[in-house]
Chimera marker file (.cmm) of the C-alpha trace (Angstrom):
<marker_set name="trace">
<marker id="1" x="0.000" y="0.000" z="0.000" r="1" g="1" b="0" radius="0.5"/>
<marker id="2" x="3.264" y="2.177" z="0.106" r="1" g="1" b="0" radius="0.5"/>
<marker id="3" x="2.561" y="3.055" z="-3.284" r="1" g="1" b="0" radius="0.5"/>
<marker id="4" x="-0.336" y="5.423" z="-2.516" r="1" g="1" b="0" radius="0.5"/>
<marker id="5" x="0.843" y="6.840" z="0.413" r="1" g="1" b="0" radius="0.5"/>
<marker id="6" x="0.916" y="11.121" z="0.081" r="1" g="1" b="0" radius="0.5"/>
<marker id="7" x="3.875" y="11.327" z="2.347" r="1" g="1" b="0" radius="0.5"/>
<marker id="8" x="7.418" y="9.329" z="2.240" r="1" g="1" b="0" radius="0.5"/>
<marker id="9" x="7.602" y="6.345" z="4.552" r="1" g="1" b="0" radius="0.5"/>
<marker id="10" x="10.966" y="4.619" z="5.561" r="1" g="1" b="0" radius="0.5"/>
<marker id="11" x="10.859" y="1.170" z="7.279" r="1" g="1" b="0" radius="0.5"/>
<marker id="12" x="12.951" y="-1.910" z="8.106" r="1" g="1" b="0" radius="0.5"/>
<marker id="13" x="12.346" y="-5.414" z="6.991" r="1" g="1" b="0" radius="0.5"/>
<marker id="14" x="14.905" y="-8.024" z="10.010" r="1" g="1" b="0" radius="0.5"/>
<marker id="15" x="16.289" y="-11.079" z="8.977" r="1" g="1" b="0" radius="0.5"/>
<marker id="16" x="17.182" y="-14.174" z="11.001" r="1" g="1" b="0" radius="0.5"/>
<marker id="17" x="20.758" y="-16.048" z="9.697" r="1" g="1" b="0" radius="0.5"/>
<marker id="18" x="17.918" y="-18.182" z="7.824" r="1" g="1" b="0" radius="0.5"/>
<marker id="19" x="16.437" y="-14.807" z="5.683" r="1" g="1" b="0" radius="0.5"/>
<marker id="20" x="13.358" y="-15.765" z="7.317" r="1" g="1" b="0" radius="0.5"/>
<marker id="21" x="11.496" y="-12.009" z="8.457" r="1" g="1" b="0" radius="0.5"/>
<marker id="22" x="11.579" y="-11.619" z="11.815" r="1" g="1" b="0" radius="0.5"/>
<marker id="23" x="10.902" y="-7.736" z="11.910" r="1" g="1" b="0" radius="0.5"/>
<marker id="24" x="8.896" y="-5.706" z="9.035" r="1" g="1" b="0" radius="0.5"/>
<marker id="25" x="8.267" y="-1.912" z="10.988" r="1" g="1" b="0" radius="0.5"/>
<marker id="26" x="7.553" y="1.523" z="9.305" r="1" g="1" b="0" radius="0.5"/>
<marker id="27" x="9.871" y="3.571" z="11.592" r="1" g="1" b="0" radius="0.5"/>
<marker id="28" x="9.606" y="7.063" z="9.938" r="1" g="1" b="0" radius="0.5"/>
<marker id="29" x="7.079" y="9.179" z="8.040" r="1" g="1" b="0" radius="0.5"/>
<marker id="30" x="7.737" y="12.643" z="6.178" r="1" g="1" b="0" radius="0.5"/>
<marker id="31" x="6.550" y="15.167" z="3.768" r="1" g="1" b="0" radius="0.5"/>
<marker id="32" x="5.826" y="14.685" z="0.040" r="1" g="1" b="0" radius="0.5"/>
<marker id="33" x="8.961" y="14.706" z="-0.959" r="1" g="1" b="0" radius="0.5"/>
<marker id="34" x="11.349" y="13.657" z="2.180" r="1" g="1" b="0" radius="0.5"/>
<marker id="35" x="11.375" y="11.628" z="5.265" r="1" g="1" b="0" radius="0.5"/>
<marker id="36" x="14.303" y="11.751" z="7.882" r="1" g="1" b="0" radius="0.5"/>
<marker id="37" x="16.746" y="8.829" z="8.878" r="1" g="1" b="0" radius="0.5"/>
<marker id="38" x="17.452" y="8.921" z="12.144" r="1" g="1" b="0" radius="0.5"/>
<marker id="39" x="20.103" y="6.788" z="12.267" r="1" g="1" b="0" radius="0.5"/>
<marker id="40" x="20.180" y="6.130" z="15.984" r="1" g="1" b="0" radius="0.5"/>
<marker id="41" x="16.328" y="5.204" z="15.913" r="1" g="1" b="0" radius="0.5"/>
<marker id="42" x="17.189" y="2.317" z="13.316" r="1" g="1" b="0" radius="0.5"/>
<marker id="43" x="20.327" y="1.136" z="15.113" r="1" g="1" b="0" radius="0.5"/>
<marker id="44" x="17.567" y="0.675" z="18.024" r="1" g="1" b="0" radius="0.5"/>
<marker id="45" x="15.771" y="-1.232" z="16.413" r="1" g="1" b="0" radius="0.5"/>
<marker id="46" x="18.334" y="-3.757" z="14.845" r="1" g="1" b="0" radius="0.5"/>
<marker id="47" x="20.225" y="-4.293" z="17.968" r="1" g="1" b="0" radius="0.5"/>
<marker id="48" x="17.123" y="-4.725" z="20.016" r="1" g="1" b="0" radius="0.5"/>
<marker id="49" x="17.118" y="-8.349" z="18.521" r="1" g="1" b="0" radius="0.5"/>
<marker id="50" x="19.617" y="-10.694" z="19.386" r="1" g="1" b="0" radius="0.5"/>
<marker id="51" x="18.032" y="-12.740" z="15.691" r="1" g="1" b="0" radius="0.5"/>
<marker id="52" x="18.918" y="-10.008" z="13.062" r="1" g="1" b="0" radius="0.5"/>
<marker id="53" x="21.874" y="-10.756" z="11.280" r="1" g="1" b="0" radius="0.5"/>
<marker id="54" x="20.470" y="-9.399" z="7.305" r="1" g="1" b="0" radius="0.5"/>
<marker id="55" x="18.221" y="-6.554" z="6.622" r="1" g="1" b="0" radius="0.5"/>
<marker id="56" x="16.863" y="-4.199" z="4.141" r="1" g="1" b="0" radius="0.5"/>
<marker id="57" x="15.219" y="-0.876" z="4.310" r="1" g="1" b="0" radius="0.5"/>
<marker id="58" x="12.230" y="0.313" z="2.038" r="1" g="1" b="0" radius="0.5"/>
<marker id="59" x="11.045" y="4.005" z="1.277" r="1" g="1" b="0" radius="0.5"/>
<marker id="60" x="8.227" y="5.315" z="-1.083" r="1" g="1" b="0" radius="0.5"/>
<marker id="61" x="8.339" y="8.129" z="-3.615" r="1" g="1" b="0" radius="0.5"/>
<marker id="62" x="4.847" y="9.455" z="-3.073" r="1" g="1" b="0" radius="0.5"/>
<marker id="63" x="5.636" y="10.872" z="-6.952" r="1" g="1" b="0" radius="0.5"/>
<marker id="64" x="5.218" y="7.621" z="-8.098" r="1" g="1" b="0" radius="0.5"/>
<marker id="65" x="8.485" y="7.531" z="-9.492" r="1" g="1" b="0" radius="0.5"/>
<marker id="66" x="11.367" y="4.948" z="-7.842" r="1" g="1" b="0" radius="0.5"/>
<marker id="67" x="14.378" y="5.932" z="-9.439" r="1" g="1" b="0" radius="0.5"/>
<marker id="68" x="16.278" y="6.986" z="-6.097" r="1" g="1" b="0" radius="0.5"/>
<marker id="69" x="17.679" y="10.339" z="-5.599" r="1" g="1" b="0" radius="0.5"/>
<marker id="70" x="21.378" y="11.187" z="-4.670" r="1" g="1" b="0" radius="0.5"/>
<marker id="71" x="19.962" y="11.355" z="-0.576" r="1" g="1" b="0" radius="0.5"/>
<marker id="72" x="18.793" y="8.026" z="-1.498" r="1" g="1" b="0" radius="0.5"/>
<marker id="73" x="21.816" y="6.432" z="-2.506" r="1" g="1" b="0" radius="0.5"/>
<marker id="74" x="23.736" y="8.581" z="0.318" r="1" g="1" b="0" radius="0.5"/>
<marker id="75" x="21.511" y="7.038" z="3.242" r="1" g="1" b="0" radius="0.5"/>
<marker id="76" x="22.305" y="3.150" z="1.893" r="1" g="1" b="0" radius="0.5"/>
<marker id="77" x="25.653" y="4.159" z="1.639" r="1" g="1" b="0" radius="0.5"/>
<marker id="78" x="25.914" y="4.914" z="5.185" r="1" g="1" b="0" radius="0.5"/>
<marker id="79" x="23.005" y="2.320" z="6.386" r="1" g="1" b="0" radius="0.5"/>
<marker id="80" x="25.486" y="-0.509" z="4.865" r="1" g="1" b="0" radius="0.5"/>
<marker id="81" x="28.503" y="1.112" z="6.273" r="1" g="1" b="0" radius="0.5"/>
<marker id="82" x="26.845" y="1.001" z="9.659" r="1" g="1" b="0" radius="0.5"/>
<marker id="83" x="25.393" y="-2.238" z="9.536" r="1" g="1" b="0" radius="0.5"/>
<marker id="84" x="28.901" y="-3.800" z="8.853" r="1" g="1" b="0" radius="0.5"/>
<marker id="85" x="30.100" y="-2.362" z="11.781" r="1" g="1" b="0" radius="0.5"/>
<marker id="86" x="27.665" y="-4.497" z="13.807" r="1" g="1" b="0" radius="0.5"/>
<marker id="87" x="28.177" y="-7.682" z="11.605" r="1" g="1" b="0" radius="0.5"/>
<marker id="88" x="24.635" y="-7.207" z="10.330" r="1" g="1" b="0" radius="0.5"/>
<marker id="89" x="24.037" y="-7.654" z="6.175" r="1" g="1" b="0" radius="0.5"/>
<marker id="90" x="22.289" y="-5.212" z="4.779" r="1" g="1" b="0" radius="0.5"/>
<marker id="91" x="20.727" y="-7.005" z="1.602" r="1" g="1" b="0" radius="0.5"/>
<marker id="92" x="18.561" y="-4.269" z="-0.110" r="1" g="1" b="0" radius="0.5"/>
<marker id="93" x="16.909" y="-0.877" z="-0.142" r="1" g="1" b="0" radius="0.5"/>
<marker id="94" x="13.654" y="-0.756" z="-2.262" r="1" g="1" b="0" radius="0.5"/>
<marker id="95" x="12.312" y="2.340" z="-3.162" r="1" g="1" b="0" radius="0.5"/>
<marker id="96" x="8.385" y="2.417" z="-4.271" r="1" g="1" b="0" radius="0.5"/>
<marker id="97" x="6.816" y="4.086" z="-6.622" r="1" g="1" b="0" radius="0.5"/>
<marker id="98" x="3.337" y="3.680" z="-8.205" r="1" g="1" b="0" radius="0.5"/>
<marker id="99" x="4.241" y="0.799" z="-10.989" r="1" g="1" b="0" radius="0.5"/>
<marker id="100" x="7.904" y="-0.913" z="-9.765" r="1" g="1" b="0" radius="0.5"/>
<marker id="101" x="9.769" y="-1.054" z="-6.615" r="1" g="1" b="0" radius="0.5"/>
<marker id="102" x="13.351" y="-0.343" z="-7.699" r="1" g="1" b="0" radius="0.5"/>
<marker id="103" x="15.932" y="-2.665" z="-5.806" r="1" g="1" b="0" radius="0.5"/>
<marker id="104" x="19.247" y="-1.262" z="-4.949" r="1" g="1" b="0" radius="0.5"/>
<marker id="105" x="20.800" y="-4.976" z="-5.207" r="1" g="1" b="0" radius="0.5"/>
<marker id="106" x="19.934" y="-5.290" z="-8.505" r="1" g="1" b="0" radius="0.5"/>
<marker id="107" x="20.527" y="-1.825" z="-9.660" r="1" g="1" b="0" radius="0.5"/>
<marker id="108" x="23.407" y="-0.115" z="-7.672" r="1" g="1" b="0" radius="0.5"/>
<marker id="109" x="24.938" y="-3.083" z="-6.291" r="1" g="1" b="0" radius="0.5"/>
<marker id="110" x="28.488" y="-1.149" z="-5.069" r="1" g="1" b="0" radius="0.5"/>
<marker id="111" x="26.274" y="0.613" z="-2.131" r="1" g="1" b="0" radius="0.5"/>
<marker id="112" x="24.366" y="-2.701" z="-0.552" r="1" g="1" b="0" radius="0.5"/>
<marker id="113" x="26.366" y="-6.156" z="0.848" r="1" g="1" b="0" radius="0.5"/>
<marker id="114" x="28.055" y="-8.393" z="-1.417" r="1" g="1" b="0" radius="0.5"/>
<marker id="115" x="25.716" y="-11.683" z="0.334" r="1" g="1" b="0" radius="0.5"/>
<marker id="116" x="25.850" y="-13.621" z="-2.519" r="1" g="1" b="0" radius="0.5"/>
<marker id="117" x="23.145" y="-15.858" z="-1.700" r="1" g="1" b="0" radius="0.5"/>
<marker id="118" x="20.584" y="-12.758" z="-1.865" r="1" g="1" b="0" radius="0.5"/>
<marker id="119" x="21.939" y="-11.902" z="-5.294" r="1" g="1" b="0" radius="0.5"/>
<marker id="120" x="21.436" y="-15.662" z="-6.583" r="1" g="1" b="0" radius="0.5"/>
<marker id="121" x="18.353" y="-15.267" z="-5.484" r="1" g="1" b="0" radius="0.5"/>
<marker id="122" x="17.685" y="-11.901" z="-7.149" r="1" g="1" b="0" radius="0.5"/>
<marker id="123" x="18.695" y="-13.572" z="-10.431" r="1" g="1" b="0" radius="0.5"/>
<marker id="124" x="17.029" y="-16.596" z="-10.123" r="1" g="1" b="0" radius="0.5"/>
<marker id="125" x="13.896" y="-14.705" z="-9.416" r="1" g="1" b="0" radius="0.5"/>
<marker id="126" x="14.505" y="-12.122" z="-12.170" r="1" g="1" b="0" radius="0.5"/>
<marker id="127" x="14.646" y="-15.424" z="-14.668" r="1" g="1" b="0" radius="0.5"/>
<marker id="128" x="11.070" y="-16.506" z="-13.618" r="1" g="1" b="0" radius="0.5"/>
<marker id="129" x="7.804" y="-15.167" z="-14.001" r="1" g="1" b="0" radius="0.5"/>
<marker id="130" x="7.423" y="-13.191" z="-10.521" r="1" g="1" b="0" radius="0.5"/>
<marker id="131" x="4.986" y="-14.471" z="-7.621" r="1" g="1" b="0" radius="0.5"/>
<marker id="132" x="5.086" y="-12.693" z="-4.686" r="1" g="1" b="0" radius="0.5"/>
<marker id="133" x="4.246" y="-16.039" z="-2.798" r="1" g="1" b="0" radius="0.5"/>
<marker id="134" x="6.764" y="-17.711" z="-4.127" r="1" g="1" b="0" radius="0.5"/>
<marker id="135" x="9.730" y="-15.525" z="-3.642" r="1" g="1" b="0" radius="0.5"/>
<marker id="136" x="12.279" y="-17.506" z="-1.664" r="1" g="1" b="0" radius="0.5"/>
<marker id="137" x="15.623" y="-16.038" z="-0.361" r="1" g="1" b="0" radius="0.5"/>
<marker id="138" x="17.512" y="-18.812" z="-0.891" r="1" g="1" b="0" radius="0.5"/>
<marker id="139" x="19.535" y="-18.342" z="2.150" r="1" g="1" b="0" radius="0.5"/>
<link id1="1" id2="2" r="1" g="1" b="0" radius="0.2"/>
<link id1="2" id2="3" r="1" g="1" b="0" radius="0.2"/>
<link id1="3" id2="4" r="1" g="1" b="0" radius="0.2"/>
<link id1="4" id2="5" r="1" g="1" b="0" radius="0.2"/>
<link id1="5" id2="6" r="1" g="1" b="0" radius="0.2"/>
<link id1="6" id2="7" r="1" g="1" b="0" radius="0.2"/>
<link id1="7" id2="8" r="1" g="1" b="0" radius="0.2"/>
<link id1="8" id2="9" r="1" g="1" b="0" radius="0.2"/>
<link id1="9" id2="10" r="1" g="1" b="0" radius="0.2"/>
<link id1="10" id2="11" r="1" g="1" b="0" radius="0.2"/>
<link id1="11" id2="12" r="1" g="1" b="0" radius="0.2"/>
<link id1="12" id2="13" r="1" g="1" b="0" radius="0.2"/>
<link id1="13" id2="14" r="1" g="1" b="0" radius="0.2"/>
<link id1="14" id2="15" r="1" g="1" b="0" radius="0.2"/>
<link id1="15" id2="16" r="1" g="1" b="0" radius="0.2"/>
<link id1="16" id2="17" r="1" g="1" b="0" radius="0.2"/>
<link id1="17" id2="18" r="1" g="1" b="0" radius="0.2"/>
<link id1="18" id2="19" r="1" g="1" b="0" radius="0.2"/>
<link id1="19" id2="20" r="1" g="1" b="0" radius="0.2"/>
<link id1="20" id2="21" r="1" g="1" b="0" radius="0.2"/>
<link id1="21" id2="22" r="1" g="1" b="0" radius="0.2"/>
<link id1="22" id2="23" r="1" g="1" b="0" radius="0.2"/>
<link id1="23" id2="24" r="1" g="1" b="0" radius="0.2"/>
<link id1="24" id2="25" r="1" g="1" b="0" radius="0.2"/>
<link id1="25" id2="26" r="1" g="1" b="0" radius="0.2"/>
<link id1="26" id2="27" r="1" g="1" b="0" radius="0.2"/>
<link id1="27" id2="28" r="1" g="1" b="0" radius="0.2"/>
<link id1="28" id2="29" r="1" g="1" b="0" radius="0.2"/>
<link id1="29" id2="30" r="1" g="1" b="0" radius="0.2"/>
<link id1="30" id2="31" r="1" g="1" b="0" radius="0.2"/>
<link id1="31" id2="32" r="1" g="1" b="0" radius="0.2"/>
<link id1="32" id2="33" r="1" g="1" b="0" radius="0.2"/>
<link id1="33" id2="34" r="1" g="1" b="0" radius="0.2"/>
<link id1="34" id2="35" r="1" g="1" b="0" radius="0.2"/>
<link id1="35" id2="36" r="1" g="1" b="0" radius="0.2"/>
<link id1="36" id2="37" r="1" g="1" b="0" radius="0.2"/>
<link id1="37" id2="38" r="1" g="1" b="0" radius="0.2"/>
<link id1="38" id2="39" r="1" g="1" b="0" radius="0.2"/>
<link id1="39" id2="40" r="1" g="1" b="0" radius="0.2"/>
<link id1="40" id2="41" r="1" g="1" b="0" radius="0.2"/>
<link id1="41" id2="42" r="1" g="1" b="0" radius="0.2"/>
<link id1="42" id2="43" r="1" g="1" b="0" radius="0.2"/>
<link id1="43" id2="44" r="1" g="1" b="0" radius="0.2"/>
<link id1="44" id2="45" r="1" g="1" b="0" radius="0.2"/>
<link id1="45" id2="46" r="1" g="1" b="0" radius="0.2"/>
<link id1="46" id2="47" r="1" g="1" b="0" radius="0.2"/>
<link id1="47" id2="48" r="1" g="1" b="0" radius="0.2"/>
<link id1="48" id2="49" r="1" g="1" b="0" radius="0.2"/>
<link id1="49" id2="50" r="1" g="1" b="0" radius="0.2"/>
<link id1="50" id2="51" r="1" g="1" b="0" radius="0.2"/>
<link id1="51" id2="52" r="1" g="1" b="0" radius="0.2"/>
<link id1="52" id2="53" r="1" g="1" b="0" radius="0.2"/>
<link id1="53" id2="54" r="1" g="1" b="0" radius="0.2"/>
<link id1="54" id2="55" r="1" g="1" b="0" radius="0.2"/>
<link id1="55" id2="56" r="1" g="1" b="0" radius="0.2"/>
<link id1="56" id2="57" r="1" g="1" b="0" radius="0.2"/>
<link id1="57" id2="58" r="1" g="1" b="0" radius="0.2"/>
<link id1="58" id2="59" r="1" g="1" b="0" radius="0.2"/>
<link id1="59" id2="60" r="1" g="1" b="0" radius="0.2"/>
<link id1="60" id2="61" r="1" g="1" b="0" radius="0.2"/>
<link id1="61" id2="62" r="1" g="1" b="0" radius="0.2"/>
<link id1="62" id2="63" r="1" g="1" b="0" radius="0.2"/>
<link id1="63" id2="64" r="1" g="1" b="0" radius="0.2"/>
<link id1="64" id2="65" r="1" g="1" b="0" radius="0.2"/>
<link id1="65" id2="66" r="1" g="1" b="0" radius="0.2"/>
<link id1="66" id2="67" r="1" g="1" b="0" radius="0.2"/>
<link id1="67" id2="68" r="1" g="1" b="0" radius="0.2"/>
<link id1="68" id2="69" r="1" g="1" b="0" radius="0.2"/>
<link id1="69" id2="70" r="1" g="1" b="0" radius="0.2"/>
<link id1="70" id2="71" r="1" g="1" b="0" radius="0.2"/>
<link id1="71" id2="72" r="1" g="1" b="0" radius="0.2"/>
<link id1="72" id2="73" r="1" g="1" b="0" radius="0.2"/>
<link id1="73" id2="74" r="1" g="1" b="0" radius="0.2"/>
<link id1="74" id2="75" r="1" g="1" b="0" radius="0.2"/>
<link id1="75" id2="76" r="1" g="1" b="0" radius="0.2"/>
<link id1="76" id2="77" r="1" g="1" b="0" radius="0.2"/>
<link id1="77" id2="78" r="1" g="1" b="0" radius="0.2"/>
<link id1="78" id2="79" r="1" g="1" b="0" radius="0.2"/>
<link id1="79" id2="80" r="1" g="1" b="0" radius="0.2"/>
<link id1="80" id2="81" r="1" g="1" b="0" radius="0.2"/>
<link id1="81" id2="82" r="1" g="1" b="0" radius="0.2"/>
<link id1="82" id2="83" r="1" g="1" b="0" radius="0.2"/>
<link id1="83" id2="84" r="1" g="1" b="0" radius="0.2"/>
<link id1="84" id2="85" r="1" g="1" b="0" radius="0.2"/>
<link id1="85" id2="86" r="1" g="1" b="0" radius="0.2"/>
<link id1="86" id2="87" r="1" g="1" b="0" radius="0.2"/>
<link id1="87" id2="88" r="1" g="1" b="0" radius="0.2"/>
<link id1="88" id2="89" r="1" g="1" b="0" radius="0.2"/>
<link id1="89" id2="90" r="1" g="1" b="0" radius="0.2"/>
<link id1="90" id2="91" r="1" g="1" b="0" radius="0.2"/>
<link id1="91" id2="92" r="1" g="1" b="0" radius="0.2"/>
<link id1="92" id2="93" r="1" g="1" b="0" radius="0.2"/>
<link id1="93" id2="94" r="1" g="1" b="0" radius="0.2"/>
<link id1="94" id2="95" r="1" g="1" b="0" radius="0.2"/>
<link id1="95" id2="96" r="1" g="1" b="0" radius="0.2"/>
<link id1="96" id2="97" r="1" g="1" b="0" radius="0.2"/>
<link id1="97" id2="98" r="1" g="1" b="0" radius="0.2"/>
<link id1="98" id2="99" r="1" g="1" b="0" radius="0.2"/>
<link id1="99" id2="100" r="1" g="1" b="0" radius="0.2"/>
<link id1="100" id2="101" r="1" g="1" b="0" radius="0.2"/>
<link id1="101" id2="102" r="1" g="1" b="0" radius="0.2"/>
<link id1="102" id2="103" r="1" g="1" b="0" radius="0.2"/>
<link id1="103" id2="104" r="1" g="1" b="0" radius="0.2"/>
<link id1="104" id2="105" r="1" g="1" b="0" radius="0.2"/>
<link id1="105" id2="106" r="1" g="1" b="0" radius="0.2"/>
<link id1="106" id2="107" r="1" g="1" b="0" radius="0.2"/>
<link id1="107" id2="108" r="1" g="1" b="0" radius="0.2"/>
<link id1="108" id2="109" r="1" g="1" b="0" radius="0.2"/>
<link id1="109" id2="110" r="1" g="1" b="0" radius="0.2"/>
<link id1="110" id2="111" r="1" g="1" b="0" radius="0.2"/>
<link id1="111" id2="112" r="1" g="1" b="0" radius="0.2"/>
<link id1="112" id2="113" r="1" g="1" b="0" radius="0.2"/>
<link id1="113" id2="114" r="1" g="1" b="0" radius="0.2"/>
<link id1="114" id2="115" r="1" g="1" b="0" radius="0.2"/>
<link id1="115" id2="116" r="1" g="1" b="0" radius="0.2"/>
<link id1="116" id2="117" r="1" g="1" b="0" radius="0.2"/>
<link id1="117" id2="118" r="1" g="1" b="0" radius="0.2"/>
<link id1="118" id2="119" r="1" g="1" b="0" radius="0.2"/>
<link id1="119" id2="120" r="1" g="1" b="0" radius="0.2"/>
<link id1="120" id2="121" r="1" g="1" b="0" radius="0.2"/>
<link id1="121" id2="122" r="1" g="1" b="0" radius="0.2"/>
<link id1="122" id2="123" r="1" g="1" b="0" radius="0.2"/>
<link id1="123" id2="124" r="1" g="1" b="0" radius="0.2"/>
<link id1="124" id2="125" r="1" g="1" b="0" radius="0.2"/>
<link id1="125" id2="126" r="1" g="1" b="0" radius="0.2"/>
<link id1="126" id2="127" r="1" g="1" b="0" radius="0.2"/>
<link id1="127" id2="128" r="1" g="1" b="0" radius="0.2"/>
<link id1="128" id2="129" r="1" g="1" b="0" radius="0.2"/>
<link id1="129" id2="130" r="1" g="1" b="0" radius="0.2"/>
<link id1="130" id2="131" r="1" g="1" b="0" radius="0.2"/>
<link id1="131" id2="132" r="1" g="1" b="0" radius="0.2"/>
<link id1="132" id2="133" r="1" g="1" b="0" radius="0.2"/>
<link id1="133" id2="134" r="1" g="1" b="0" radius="0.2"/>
<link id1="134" id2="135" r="1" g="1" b="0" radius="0.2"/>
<link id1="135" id2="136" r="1" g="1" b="0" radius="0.2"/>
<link id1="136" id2="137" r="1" g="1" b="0" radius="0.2"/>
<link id1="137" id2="138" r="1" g="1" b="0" radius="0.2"/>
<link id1="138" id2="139" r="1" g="1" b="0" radius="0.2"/>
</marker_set>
């Protein structure tokens, strides 16, 4: 439902060492056009679980439009510096927009971790018809 949202939302999907979701929480909401990252507010949140070990943040562009701004690509830059300080893999940041969610694994894969068992995954799924059901991690 991100899609139709009228104000930017920024949330964290948690990951036990198994990729199964452990934590899925909205943890900020903004304007139109921006929504802050407080960084200390997601560190929280990932520490507070002794079973996160791989994440991934999400954001809509109330616009409609997912291709990520420079901000965009800044925050992931620093989200995945962060997270390797704390031996935490930070798989993905999607962005949504109204038609596509654009995946910063597949698309600017020097800013998100190098698990190589999310990017199989990514490819294998990419090579199949998409069901959201079936998506597996692979991990």
């Amino acid at each position: 439902g991100y899609q139709y949202d009228y104000q930017e939302s920024f949330g964290l999907i948690g990951c036990n060492a198994d990729g199964e979701v452990v934590l899925f929480e909205e943890l900020f909401k903004g304007s139109p056009d921006t929504s802050v990252v407080d960084r200390k507010v997601l560190l929280k949140e990932i520490l507070s679980r002794d079973d996160i070990k791989l994440i991934s943040v999400f954001h809509n562009h109330p616009t409609g439009i997912p291709d990520p701004s420079m901000e965009d690509i800044e925050v992931t830059q620093i989200l995945t510096e962060m997270c390797e300080k704390i031996n935490v893999d930070m798989l993905d940041h999607f962005v949504i927009g109204e038609k596509y969610v654009y995946s910063f694994a597949k698309e600017e894969t020097e800013v998100v971790s190098e698990n190589q068992k999310y990017k199989h995954a990514l490819k294998r799924q990419s090579n199949e018809k998409f069901c959201q059901q079936a998506f597996d991690l692979g991990l």
